[in-house]
C-alpha positions, 0 to 999 in steps of 0.5 A: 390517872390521865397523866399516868396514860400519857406517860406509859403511852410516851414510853412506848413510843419511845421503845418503838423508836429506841427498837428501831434505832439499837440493832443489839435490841433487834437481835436480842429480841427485845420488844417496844414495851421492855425498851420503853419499860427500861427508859422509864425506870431510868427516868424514875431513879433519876427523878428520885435523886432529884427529888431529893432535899439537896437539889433545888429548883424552880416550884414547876420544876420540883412538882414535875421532878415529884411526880416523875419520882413518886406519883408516877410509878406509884400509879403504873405499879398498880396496873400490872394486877387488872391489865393480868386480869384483863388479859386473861379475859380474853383467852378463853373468850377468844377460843375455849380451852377444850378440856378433855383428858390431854388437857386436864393432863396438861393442866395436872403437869403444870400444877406440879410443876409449880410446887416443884419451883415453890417447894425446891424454893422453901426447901433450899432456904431451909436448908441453907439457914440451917447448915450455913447462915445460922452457924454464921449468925446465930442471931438470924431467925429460922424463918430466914430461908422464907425469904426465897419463896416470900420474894420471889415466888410471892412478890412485893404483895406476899413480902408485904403480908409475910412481914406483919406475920414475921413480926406477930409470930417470931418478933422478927422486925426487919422481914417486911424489909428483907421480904420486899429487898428479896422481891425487888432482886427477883423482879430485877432478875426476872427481867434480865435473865429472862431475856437471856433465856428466851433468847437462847430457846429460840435459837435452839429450837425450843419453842414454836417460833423460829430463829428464823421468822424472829429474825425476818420480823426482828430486823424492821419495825415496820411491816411490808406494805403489801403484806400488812395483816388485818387486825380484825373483822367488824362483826356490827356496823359501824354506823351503830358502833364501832366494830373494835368498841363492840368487841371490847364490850364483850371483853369489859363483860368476861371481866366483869363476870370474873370480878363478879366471880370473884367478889363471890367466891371471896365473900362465901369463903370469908364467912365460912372462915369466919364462922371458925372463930370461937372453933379455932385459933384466931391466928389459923383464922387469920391465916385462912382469911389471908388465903381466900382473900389472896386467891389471883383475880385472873383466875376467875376473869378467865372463867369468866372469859369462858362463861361468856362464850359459852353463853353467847355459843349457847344462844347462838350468838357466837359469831359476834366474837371477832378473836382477831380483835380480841387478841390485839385488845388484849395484846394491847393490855399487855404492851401497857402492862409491860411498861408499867410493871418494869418502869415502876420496879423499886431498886432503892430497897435498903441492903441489910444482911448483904452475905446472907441475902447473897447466900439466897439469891445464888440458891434461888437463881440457880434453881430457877434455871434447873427447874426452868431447863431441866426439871420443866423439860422433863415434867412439862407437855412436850409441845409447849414446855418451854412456853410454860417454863417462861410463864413458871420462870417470871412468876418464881422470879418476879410475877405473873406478869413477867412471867407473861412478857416473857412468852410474848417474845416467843408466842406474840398472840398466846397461841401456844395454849401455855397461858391457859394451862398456866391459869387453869393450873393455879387454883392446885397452887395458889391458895396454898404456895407463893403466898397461899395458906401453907406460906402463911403457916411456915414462920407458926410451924418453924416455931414448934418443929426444928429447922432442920426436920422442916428442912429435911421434909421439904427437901424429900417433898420436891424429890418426889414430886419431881420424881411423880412429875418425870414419871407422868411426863414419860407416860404422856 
């Protein structure tokens, strides 16, 4: 763990110095913690081919090659899961979202949203199986298509559970592979094209922030000496306790009511899942455990972000929440969870079916670009569409916490409001797609209905919602 700190810490230096030296960095707008997160996974892949038996060396030399190759990302990969949670915490605690009618409509629109991508995933899979690959490789499963919503949508988690079911349902050994080769090209894109695409909002206007005011702070990595903002107020004395230990306090509290929450939820869920057995058959079982048991941790950190503040409101105590300092606690999580997540990415998956898999990526690349600039412009809040479609973009390429770095470039403290409609919208979406229950059903369903009317279906469910969505967007 100790060691894992110390790595991530030295590539974020490294970032910063790497930033300040590369103008083209400047201009793309790239942040330390990309910079950093790339140097290190330069540094993995190099390490794992040192790693291997042919190469030899002194006993130091190899346990450090070692760690660098396996021990290291090993640990960073798991962070990017509770550095969300943490993040979210402090959202609401920070400053609750006011949930009158424009918010729920804003939360509704982003719920929809996000079965458009998902569902225009499935659907194009489908379909592509259906009227392409299959008549090439008779030998393919129906379930193949899955593969753009188990990996992109889902990520390496939901490509790791889908496997088991690819194989228990249809005998299709080689899912897991495909699932986690599909993941690792969506991360990798993620990353790259989200970039692009932050960039080029910008410099249209379609965000909040300016060219402009990117290109005054983007320039320099220093701020001016006698412009240096204060990151924070001390609500207590320092004599008792540090001011910023204090209000990470309260931060450790959100989360720990939203594990709380969590572990709550799950458990009632689970027995009431469990109390089917006998009533139903084991595998819908299974298939409703593997749901509840999926259901996102920072969907109830940030509950619980804003059961604490509602607390402390309510006793009167609200004042000691400092949310200068909670943004940069949970700016800081974010740095951390940047590098991480882009560090320990996973580029030696094994490449099978390499037309196939191409026929996907093109589909599920272009899209994500449609849902990102059109389908999400219209749909979407007016105020804060393209924030929300970065946040949508990394988490139907890659993750949640990509989708999350890509905001930052453009909302550096999250002020745009569209991280929270993000979390508040994912229970209409998350126990259900993107590695929910009906995810889960798809390889049992394909087995009973034809590829084609599945397909069918699934192609006339996103042209309706998309149609629901543009009708909804004009009226709001």
């Amino acid at each position: 763990m100790q060691s894992a700190v110390l790595a991530a810490c030295g590539l974020l230096l490294i970032g910063t110095v790497v930033r300040a030296r590369i103008v083209w960095l400047q201009r793309a707008l790239i942040p330390a913690s990309v910079a950093g997160g790339l140097v290190g996974l330069v540094v993995v892949q190099l390490a794992r081919v040192l790693d291997a038996p042919a190469w030899s060396g002194t006993e130091t030399f190899s346990q450090v090659v070692h760690w660098m190759a396996v021990d290291c990302p090993a640990e960073l990969s798991g962070w990017p899961g509770w550095l969300i949670a943490v993040v979210f915490a402090g959202l609401l605690l920070d400053r609750p979202a006011r949930m009158d009618r424009g918010g729920w409509r804003r939360v509704m629109a982003e719920g929809l949203m996000v079965w458009v991508i998902i569902a225009g995933q499935v659907a194009l899979g489908l379909l592509a199986t259906w009227l392409i690959i299959q008549p090439l490789f008779p030998e393919i499963p129906a379930g193949f298509g899955l593969l753009i919503e188990t990996g992109w949508a889902g990520g390496h988690g939901t490509a790791a559970a889908m496997g088991g079911v690819f194989r228990d349902t249809v005998g299709w050994e080689q899912g897991a592979d495909l699932g986690v080769f599909m993941a690792t090209v969506g991360l990798g894109w993620s990353v790259v094209s989200g970039i692009a695409w932050t960039n080029l909002a910008v410099r249209r206007g379609w965000t909040r922030i300016s060219i402009e005011k990117l290109a005054l702070a983007g320039g320099s990595t220093l701020e001016p000496v006698d412009q240096r903002p204060a990151i924070g107020r001390g609500v207590i004395r320092s004599d008792v306790l540090d001011p910023l230990v204090f209000q990470a306090l309260i931060l450790a509290m959100a989360f720990l009511v939203g594990v709380g929450a969590s572990w709550a939820v799950k458990s009632v869920g689970l027995q009431l899942v469990g109390g089917l057995e006998g009533r139903v058959a084991p595998e819908t079982v299974a298939k409703l455990q593997r749901s509840v048991g999926n259901l996102p941790l920072f969907l109830f950190t940030l509950l619980g972000g804003l059961a604490v503040r509602r607390g402390l409101d309510l006793s009167r105590w609200g004042h000691l929440v400092d949310g200068d300092s909670i943004r940069r606690l949970t700016a800081g999580a974010m740095e951390f969870l940047v590098v991480a997540a882009i560090a320990s990415l996973r580029l030696d998956a094994v490449l099978a079916l390499a037309g196939p898999l191409a026929v996907l990526i093109v589909l599920a690349v272009g899209w994500t670009a449609v849902c990102l600039l059109w389908i999400g412009r219209r749909v979407l809040p007016g105020d804060r569409w393209m924030e929300l479609g970065l946040i949508n973009y990394g988490m139907s390429t890659g993750t949640t916490a990509t989708g999350l770095l890509l905001l930052r470039m453009v909302d550096k403290d999250l002020e745009s409001g569209a991280a929270e409609d993000y979390a508040l919208a994912a229970p209409l979406s998350a126990p259900f797609i993107g590695g929910g229950l009906l995810t889960l059903m798809m390889p049992l369903l394909l087995e009973f209905v034809s590829l084609g009317v599945v397909a069918a279906v699934a192609l006339a469910t996103v042209v309706g919602l998309v149609v629901l969505g543009v009708l909804l967007g004009r009226r709001s």
